[in-house]
C-alpha positions as CSV (number, residue, x, y, z in Angstrom):
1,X,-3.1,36.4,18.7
2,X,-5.2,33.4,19.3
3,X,-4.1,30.7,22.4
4,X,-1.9,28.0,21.5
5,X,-4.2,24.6,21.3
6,X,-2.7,21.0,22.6
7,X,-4.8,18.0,22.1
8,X,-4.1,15.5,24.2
9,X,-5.6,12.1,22.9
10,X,-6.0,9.3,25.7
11,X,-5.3,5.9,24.2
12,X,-4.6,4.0,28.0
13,X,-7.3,1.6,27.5
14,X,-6.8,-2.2,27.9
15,X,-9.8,-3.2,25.6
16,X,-11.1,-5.6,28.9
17,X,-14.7,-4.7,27.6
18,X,-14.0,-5.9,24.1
19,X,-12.4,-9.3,25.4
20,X,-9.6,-8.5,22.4
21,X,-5.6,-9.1,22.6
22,X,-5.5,-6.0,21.5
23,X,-6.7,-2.9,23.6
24,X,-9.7,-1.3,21.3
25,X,-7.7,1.9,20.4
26,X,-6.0,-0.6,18.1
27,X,-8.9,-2.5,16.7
28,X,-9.3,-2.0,13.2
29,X,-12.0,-0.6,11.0
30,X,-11.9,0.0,7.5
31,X,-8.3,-1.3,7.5
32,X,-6.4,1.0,9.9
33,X,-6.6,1.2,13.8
34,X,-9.6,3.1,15.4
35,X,-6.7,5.2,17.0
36,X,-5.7,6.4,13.4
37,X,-9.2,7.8,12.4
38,X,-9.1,9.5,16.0
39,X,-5.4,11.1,15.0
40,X,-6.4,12.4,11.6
41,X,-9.0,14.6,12.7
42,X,-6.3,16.3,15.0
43,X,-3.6,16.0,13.1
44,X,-5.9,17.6,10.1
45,X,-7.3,20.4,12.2
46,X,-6.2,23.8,11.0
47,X,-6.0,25.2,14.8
48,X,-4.1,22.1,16.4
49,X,-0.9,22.5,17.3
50,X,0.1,20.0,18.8
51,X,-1.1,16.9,20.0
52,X,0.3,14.2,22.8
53,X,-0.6,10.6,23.1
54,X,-1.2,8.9,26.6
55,X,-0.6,5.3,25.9
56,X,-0.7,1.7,27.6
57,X,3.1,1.4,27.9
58,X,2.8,-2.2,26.2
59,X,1.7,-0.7,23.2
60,X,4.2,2.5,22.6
61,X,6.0,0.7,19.8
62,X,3.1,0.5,17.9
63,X,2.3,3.7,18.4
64,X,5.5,4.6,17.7
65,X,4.9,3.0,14.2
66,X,1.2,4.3,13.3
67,X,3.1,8.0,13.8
68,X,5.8,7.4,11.6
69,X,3.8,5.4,8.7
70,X,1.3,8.3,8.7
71,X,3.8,11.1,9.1
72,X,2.1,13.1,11.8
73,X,4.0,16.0,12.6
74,X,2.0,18.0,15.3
75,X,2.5,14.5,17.5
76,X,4.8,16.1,20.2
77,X,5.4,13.2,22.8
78,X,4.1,9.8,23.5
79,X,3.7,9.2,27.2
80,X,2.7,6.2,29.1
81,X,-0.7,6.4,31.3
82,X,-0.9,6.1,34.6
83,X,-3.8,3.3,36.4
84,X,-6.7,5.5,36.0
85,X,-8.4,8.3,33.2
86,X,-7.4,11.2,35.7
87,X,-4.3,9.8,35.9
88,X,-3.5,9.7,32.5
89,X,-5.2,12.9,31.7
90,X,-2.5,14.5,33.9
91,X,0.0,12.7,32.6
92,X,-0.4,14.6,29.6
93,X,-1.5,18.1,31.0
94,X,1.7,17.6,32.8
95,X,3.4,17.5,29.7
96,X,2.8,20.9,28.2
97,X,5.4,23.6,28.9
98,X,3.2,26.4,28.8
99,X,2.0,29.4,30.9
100,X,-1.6,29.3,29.3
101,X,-3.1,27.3,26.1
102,X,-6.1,25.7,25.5
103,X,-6.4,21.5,25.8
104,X,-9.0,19.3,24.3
105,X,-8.8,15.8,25.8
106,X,-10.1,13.4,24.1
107,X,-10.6,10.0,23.6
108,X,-8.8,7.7,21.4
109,X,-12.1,5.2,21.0
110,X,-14.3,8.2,20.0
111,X,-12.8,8.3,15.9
112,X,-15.7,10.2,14.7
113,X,-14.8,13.6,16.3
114,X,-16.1,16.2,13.7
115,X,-14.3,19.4,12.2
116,X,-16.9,21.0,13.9
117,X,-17.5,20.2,17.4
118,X,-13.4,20.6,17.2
119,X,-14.1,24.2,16.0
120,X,-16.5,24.7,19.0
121,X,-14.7,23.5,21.5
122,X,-11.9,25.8,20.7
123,X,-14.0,28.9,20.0
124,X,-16.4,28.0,22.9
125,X,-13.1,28.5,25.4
126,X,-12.7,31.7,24.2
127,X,-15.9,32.8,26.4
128,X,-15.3,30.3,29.0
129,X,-12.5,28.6,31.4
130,X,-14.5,24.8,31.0
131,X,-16.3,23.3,27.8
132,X,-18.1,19.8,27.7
133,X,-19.6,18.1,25.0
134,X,-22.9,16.5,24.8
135,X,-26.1,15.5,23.1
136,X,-29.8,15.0,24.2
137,X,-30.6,11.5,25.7
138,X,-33.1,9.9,23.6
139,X,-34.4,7.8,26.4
140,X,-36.3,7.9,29.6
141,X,-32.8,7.4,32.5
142,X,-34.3,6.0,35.6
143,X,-32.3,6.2,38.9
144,X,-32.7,2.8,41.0
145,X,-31.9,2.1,44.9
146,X,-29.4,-0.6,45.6
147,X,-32.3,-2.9,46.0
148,X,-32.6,-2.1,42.0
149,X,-36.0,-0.6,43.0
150,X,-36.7,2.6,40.9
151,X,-35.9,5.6,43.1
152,X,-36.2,8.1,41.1
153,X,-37.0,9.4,37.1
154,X,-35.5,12.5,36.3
155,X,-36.7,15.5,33.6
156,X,-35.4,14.0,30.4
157,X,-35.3,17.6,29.2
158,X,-32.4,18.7,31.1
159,X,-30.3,15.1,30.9
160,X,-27.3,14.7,28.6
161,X,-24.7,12.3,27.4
162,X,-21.6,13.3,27.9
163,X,-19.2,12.9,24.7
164,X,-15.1,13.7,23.9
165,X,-13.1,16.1,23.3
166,X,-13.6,18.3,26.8
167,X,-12.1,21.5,26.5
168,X,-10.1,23.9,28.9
169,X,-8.1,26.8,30.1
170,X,-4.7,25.2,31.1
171,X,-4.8,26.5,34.3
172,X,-7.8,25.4,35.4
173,X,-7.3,21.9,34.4
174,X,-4.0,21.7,36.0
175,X,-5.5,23.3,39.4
176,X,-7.9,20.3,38.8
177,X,-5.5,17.6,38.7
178,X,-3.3,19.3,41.8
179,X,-6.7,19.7,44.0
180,X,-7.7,16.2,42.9
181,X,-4.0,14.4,43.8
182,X,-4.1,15.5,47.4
183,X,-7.6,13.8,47.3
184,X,-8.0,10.8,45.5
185,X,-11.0,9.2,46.8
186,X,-13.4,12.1,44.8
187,X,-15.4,10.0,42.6
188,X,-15.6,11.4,39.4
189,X,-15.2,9.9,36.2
190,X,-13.8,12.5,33.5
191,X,-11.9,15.8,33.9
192,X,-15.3,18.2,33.5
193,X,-16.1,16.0,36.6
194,X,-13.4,17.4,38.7
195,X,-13.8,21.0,37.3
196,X,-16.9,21.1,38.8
197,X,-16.1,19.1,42.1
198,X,-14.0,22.0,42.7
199,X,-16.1,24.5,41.7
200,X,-13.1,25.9,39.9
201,X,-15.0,27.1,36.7
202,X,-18.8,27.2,35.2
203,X,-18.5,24.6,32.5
204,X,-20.5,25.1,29.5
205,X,-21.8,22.7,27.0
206,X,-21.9,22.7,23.4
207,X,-23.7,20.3,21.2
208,X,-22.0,17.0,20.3
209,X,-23.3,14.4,18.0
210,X,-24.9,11.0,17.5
211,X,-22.2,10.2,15.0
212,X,-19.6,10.8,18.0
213,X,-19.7,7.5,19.5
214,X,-17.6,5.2,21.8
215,X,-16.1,2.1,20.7
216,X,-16.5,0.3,24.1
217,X,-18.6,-2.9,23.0
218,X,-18.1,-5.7,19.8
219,X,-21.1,-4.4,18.3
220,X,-20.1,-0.8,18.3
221,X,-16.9,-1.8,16.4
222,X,-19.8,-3.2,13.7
223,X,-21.2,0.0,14.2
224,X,-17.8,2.2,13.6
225,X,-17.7,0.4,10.5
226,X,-20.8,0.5,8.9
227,X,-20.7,4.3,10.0
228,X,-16.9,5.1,8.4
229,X,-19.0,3.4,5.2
230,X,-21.9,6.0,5.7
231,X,-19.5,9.4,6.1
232,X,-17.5,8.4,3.0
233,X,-20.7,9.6,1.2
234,X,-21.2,12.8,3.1
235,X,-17.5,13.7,1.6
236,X,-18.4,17.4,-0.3
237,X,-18.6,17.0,-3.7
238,X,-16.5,19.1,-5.5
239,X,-16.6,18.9,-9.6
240,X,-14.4,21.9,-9.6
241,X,-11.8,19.4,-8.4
242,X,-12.4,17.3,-12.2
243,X,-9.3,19.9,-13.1
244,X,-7.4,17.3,-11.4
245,X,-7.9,14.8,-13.8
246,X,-6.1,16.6,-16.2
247,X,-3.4,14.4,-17.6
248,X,-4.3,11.9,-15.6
249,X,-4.3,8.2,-16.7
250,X,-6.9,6.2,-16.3
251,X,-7.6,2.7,-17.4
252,X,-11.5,1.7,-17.0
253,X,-12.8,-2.0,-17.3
254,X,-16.2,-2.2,-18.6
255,X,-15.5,1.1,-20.4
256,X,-18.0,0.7,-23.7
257,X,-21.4,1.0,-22.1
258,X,-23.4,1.6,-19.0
259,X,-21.6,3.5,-15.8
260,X,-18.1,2.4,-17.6
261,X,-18.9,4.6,-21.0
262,X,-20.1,7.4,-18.3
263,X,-17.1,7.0,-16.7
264,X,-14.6,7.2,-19.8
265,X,-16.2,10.0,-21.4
266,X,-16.4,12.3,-18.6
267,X,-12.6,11.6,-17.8
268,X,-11.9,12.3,-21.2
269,X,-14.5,15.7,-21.3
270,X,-11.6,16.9,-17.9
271,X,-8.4,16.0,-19.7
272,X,-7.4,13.1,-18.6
273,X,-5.5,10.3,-20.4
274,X,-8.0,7.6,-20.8
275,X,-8.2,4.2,-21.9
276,X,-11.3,1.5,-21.8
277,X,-11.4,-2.4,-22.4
278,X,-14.1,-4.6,-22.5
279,X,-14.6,-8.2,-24.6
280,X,-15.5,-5.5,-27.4
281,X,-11.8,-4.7,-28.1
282,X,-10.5,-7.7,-27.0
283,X,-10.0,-7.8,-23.6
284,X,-11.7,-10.7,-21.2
285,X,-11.5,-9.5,-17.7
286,X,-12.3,-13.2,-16.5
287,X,-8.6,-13.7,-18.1
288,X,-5.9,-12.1,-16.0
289,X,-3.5,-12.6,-19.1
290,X,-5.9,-10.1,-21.5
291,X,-5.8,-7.9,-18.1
292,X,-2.0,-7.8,-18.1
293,X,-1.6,-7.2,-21.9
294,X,-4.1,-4.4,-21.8
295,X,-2.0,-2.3,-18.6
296,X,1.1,-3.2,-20.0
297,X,0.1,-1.3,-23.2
298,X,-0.8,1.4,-21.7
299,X,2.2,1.8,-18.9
300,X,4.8,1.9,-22.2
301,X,2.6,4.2,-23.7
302,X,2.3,6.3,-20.8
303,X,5.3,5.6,-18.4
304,X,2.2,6.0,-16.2
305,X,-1.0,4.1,-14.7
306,X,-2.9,6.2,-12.1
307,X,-6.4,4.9,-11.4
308,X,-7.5,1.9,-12.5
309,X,-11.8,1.1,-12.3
310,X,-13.5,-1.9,-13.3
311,X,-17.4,-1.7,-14.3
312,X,-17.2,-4.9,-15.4
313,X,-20.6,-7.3,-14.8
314,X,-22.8,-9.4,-15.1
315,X,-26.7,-10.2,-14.1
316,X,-28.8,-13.0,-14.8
317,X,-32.1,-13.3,-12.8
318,X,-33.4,-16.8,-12.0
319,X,-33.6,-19.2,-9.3
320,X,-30.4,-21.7,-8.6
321,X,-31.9,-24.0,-9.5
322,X,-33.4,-23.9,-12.3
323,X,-29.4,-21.4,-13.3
324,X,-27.0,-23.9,-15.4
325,X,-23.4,-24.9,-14.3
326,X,-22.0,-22.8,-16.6
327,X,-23.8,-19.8,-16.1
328,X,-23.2,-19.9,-12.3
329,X,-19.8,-20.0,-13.4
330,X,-19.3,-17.4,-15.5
331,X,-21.3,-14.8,-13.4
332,X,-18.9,-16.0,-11.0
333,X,-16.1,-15.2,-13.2
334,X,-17.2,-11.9,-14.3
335,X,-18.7,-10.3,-11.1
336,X,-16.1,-11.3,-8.5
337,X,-12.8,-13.2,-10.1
338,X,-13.3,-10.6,-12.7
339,X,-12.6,-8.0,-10.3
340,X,-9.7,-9.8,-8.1
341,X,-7.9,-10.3,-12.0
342,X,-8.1,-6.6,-12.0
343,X,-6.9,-5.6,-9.0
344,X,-4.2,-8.1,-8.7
345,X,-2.6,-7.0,-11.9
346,X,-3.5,-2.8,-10.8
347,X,-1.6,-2.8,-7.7
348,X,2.1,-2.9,-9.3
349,X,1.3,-0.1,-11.6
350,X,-1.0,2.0,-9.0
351,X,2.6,1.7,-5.9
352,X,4.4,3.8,-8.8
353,X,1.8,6.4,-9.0
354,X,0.2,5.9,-5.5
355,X,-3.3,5.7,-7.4
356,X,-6.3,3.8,-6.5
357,X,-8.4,1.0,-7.6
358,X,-12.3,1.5,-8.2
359,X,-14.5,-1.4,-7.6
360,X,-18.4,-1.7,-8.0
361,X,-21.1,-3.6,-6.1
362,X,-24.3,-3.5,-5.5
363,X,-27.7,-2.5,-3.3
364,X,-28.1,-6.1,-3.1
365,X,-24.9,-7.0,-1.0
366,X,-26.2,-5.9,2.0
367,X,-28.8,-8.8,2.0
368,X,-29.9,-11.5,-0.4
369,X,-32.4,-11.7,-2.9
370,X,-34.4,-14.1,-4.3
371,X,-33.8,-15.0,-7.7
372,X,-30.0,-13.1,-7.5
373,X,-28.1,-15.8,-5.4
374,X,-25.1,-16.0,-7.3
375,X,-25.3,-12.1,-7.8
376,X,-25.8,-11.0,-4.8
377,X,-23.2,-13.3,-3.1
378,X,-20.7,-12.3,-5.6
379,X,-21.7,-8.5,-5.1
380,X,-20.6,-9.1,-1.1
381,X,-17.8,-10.5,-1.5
382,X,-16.3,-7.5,-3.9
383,X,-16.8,-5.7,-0.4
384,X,-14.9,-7.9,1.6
385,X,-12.3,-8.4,-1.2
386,X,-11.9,-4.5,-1.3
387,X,-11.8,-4.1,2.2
388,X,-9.3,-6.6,2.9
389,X,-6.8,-6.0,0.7
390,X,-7.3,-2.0,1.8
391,X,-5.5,-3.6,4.5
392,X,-3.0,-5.4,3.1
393,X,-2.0,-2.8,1.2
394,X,-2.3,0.5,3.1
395,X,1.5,1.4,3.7
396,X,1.9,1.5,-0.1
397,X,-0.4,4.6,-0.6
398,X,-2.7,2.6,-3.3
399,X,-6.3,3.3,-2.0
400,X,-8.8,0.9,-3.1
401,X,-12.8,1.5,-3.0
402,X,-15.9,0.6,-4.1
403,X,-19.2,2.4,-5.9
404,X,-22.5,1.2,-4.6
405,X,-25.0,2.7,-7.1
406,X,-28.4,2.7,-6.6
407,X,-30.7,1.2,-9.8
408,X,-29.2,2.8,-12.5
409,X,-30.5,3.5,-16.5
410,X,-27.9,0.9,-18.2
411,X,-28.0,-1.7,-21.2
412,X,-27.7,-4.6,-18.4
413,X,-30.5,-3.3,-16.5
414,X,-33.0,-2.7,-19.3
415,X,-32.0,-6.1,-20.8
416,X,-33.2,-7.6,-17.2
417,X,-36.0,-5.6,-16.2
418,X,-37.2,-4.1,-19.6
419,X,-38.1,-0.1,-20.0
420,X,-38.8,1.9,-17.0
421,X,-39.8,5.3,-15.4
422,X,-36.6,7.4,-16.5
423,X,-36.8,9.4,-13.2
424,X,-36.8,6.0,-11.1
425,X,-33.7,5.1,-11.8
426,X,-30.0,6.8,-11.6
427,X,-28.6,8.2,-14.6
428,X,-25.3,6.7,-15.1
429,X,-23.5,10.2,-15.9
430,X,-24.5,10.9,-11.7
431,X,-22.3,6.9,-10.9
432,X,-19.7,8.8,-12.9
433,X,-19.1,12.0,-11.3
434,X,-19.6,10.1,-8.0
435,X,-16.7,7.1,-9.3
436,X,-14.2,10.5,-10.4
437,X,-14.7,12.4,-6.7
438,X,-13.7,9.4,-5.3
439,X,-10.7,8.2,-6.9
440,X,-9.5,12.1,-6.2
441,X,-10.2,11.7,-2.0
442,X,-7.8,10.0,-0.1
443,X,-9.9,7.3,1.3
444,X,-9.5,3.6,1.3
445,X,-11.6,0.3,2.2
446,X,-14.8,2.3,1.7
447,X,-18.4,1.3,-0.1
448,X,-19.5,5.1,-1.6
449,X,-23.4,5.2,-1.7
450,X,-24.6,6.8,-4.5
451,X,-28.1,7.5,-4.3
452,X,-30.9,9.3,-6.9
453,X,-30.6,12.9,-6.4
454,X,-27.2,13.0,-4.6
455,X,-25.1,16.4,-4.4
456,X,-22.9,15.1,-1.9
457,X,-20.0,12.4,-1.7
């Protein structure tokens, strides 16, 4: 019979470092708190049991709320933190009625916790009273005088940074936190720290990782982001899960050629119930009216709308200025509005179903090119569009994403840059599977790479 497991998750922070209202715990990325991410890889852990929350006490209601809107149930107790970490880390070692477990502390700013170093932590303690985490420290750490005169350089080989969750016997940490509270001027700054001040167990360290990081900075929220963007495409592939699909309904935009055509016939090939509109059967997506029409049809066909994807767009290369008025406009229209017409008229449908809206940009949002200003701009702000109304509509179990395909073999491409290299480009039956793995994981405000060659999303 394996030991009972508590995470305790320290979320006392102030944010003082971030100069934000808001302690950074609550900070958002990708449309929900930094403290959420942190909670799901708990709450999702198969060998988690429970888990308890040391809070600022100015924030508990809010707490309170992310709990209840994401329906964690191994969330035992919300306590408020004391003036100190090892204050709060007893706090919450204080709160577990048990002769002997294991605890993982952790903290709330490190959202990037994997499965894994989870896993190891808990497995690790099954050898040992103590477990840290840590990687290799890619640069030379110089020790300096208080004169800031270098006083020392150590052996790079045998320094680490230390990382979250720390891992331990119950026991020991508690005899920590006792020893340390008759003693409070020890200077130490985590619990391994007062494990070993006591020499109350050998602590042994397992391998963290670079993904693991701190949000304790601005840019490192920039970072998280970017980041959350980049593990959405590490998300196994699974075509077994197509079965899914069965029965589904699905409405694609842009559905008679290119990624769009992929798209519909590969739902189709997996069972599910799907339907495609373009200008060839009458449907303008730069016209919200011909948007409505076509999802009304199919909702009192079907009673039903589950996912809802637009491939919808449009490319013109050529400088500004030599582009006309009304092309500017309508690449406008059909790239961004286009999409926004879309979504708008998606979301009622998708709340019934709790579905999801699929979005496409492109490689060329990231930075401008020349001679694809109004493309590239457009392509951009699909992102933030997506992103921010992630946000906005988060408690209503809609998620909405977008494909970033690499160059891909389509009609629009060929008509712009003429016959290629086959094997240069992505084969628009890859965009597919990658567009239908998506729309079956519950993720929201994310950009999905799709890249030549991928077996992973």
């Amino acid at each position: 019979m394996r030991n009972k497991v508590y995470a305790i998750i320290l979320a006392g922070g102030t944010g003082q470092r971030l100069s934000s209202e808001l302690p950074k715990q609550f900070l958002k990325i990708s449309g929900r708190y930094i403290i959420e991410h942190t909670m799901d890889a708990f709450e999702k852990h198969p060998l988690i049991d429970k888990i308890i929350i040391v809070i600022n006490p100015g924030f508990r209601d809010l707490i309170n709320s992310v709990i209840e809107n994401n329906s964690y149930s191994k969330v035992i107790a919300v306590k408020d933190g004391g003036n100190t970490r090892q204050e709060s880390s007893y706090v919450g070692i204080s709160t577990i009625n048990e002769d002997d477990c294991d605890v993982l502390i952790h903290d709330a700013v490190r959202p990037f916790v994997s499965e894994k170093i989870i896993n190891d932590c808990i497995k690790t303690l099954g050898k040992y009273k103590a477990v840290d985490v840590a990687i290799p420290t890619a640069d030379t750490i110089i020790q300096v005088d208080k004169n800031n005169f270098i006083e020392a350089i150590p052996d790079r080989e045998y320094l680490r940074r230390g990382q979250t969750p720390q891992a331990f016997k119950l026991k020991i940490i508690k005899k920590a936190h006792e020893l340390y509270s008759r003693d409070r001027k020890i200077d130490v700054t985590d619990d391994c720290g007062l494990v070993s001040y006591f020499k109350l167990a050998k602590i042994y360290v397992i391998p963290g990782s670079e993904d693991n990081i701190k949000i304790t900075y601005p840019v490192d929220v920039v970072l998280a982001d970017k980041l959350l963007q980049i593990r959405s495409t590490n998300l196994q592939n699974s075509k077994s899960r197509f079965k899914e699909l069965k029965k589904s309904v699905i409405v694609v935009f842009g559905g008679y050629s290119g990624i769009g055509k992929s798209i519909f016939d590969l739902a189709k090939k997996h069972g599910a119930k799907a339907y495609r509109y373009s200008r060839k059967n009458g449907v303008d997506i730069k016209k919200s009216s011909e948007i409505k029409k076509a999802l009304k049809e199919v909702y009192q066909k079907e009673r039903r709308i589950d996912h809802v994807i637009n491939t919808s767009g449009l490319l013109r290369i050529s400088t500004l200025e030599t582009k006309g008025q009304k092309e500017i406009t309508e690449e406008i229209d059909v790239n961004f509005l286009g999409s926004v017409n879309v979504t708008k008229a998606s979301i009622p449908y998708l709340k019934e179903s709790s579905g999801s809206i699929t979005l496409f940009t492109s490689s060329s949002y990231t930075r401008g090119r020349g001679m694809y200003s109004i493309y590239s701009s457009t392509k951009a702000a699909i992102v933030n569009f997506a992103q921010s109304v992630a946000e906005e509509i988060k408690d209503s179990n809609v998620n909405i994403n977008v494909i970033n395909p690499e160059r891909t073999n389509t009609p629009m491409r060929k008509k712009n840059f003429g016959n290629e290299p086959p094997d240069s480009l992505l084969n628009p039956d890859m965009v597919a599977e990658a567009t239908l793995n998506t729309i079956l994981k519950d993720i929201t405000g994310q950009v999905i790479e799709v890249k030549k060659g991928y077996d992973r999303i």
